[in-house]
C-alpha positions in Angstrom: 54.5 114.0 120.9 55.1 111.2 118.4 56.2 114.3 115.8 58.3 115.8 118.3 59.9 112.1 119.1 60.8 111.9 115.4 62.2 115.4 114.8 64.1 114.8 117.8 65.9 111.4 116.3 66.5 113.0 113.0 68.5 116.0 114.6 69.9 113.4 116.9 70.6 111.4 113.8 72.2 114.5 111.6 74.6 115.6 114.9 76.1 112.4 115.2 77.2 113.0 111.5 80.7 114.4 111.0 83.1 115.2 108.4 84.0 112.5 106.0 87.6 111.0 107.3 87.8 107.7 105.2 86.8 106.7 101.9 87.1 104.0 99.3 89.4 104.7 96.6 90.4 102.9 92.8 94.4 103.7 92.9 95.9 105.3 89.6 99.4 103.3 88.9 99.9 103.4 85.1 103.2 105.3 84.5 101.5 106.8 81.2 98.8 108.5 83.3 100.9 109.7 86.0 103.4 111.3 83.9 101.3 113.2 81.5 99.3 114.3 84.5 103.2 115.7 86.3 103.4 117.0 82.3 100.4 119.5 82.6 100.9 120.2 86.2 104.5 121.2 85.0 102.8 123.7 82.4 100.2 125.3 84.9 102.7 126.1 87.3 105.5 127.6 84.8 102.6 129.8 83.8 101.2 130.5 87.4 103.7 129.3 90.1 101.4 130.3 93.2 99.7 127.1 92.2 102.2 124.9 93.2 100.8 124.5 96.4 97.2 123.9 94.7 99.0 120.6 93.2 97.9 117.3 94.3 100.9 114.6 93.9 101.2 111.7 91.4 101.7 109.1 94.6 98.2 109.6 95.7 96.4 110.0 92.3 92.6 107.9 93.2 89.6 107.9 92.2 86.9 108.5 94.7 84.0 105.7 95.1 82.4 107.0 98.1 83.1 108.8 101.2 82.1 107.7 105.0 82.3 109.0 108.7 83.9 106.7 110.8 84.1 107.3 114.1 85.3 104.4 116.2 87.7 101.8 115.4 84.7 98.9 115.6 83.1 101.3 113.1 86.3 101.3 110.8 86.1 97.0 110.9 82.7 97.2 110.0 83.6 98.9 106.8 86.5 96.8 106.1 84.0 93.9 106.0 81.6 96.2 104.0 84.2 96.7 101.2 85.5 92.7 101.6 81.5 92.0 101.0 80.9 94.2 98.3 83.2 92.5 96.1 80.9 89.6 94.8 78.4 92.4 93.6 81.5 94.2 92.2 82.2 91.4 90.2 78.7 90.8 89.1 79.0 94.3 87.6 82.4 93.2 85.8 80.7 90.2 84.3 84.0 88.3 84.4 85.5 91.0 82.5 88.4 93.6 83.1 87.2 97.2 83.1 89.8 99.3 80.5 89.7 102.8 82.4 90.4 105.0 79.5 91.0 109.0 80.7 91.0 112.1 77.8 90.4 115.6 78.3 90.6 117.9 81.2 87.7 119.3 82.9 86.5 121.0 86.0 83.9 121.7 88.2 81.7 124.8 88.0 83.1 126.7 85.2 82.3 130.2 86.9 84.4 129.2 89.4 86.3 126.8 88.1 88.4 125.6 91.4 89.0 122.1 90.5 90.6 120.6 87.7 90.7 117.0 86.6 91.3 114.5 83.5 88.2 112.9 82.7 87.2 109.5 82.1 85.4 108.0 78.7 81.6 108.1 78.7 81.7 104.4 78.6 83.7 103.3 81.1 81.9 105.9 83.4 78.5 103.3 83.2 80.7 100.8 84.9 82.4 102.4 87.5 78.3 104.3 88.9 77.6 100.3 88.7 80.7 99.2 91.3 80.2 103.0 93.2 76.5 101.8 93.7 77.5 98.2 94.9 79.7 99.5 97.4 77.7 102.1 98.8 74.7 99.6 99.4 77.3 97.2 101.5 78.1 100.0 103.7 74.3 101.1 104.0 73.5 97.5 105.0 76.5 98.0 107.9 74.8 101.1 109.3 77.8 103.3 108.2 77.6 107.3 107.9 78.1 107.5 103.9 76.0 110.8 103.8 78.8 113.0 102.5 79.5 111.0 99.4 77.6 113.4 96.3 76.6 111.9 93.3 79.3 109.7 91.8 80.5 111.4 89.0 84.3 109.6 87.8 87.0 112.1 87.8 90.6 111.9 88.3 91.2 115.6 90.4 94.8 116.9 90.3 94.6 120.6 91.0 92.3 122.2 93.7 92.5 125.5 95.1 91.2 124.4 98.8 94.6 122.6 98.8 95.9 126.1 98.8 93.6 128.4 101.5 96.2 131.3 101.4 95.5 131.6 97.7 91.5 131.9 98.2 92.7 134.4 100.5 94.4 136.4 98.5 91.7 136.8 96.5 92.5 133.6 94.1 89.4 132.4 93.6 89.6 130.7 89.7 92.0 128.6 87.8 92.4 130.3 84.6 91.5 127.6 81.6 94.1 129.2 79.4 96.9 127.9 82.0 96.0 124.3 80.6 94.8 124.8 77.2 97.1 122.7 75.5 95.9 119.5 77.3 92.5 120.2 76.9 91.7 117.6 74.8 94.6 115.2 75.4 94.5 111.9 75.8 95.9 110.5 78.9 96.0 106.7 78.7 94.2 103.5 80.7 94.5 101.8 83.2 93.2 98.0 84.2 90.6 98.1 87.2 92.2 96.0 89.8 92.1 97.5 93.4 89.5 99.1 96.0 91.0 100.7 99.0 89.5 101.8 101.8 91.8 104.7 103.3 92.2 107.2 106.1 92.6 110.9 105.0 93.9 111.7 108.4 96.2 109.3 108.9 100.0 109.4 108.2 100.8 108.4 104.5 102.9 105.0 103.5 106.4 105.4 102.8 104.9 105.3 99.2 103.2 108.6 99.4 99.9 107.3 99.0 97.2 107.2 101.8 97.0 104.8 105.1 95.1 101.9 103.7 93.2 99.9 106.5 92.2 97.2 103.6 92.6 96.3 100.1 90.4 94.4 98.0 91.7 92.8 94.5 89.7 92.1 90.8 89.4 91.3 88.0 92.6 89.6 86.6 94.6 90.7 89.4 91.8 88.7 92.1 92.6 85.8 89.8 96.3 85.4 90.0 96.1 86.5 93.9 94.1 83.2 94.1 95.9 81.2 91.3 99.2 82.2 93.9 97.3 81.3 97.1 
């Protein structure tokens, strides 16, 4: 009976899970970044325009620390003070030091299928950033919150995906072809200053901006500093 009891809660457990419809995000602003990123999506679509819908836009450029399942608005505070807490172990990672996010190269998931395409970040920088994913996950563990979609942090900066696009993968598109890209392959992108942690709806309605609905921002590094300095 005891067995039964505990199968029972762990179904109960993995129901009440749902699709991920928040997550914490490091914004991409450098103007360097953003334009050579427009620069190859400009290319890839010149060769192959039915990608144009496959295109994510500059405004919304992130990288992805974790995902979560929130599903009530007392559930959406509690991570607010998650990510608001997680910022003293995020800063014991940083050591009192600005993380230089330096991206070269493009690469992309599962190269037999090869259905998302992203600039990737330098192997050291990468160290860092699992260090501040894994602060931030354990603060929304500790507030009970449904983090169970977030994978294995691997830092990538995505800007083509063919799930953007389901009419394509109907139409039997079902692989980005490498040569579309080949000349950016190895090119490097530029850096940019780890300031900023948002926590931000995907279902939402977008700022004027472009970029998502953020229900809080949390600020580092120098950019905590002179917030305070100001204050």
């Amino acid at each position: 009976e005891d067995q039964k009891e505990d199968l029972g809660q762990k179904v109960s457990k993995k129901h009440l899970r749902g699709a991920p419809n928040y997550f914490v995000a490091i914004p991409i602003t450098s103007d360097l970044i953003l334009q050579r990123i427009e620069d190859v999506q400009e290319l890839i679509v010149y060769k192959e325009p039915d990608l144009l819908r496959a295109l994510l836009p500059r405004q919304t450029m992130h990288l992805t620390l974790l995902v979560a399942h929130l599903r009530t608005e007392e559930e959406v505070q509690k991570a607010v003070l998650a990510l608001k807490e997680s910022k003293a172990k995020v800063e014991a990672v940083l050591e009192g030091k600005d993380l230089q996010m330096r991206f070269h190269g493009i690469g992309q998931f599962n190269q037999a299928q090869n259905q998302v395409i992203y600039v990737q970040m330098q192997e050291e920088e990468q160290k860092k950033l699992r260090g501040i994913a894994k602060a931030v996950k354990e603060s929304f563990t500790a507030m009970d919150l449904d983090i169970s979609g977030s994978k294995r942090f691997r830092p990538h900066l995505t800007f083509l995906k063919l799930s953007k696009a389901p009419r394509l993968r109907r139409r039997g598109f079902r692989r980005i072809c490498p040569d579309l890209y080949r000349n950016y392959e190895d090119s490097y992108f530029g850096s940019e200053v780890f300031s900023r942690m948002d926590l931000c709806a995907m279902h939402k309605k977008k700022q004027e901006s472009g970029y998502y609905y953020c229900e809080c921002s949390i600020y580092l590094g120098s950019s905590s500093r002179e917030e305070r300095m100001e204050q």
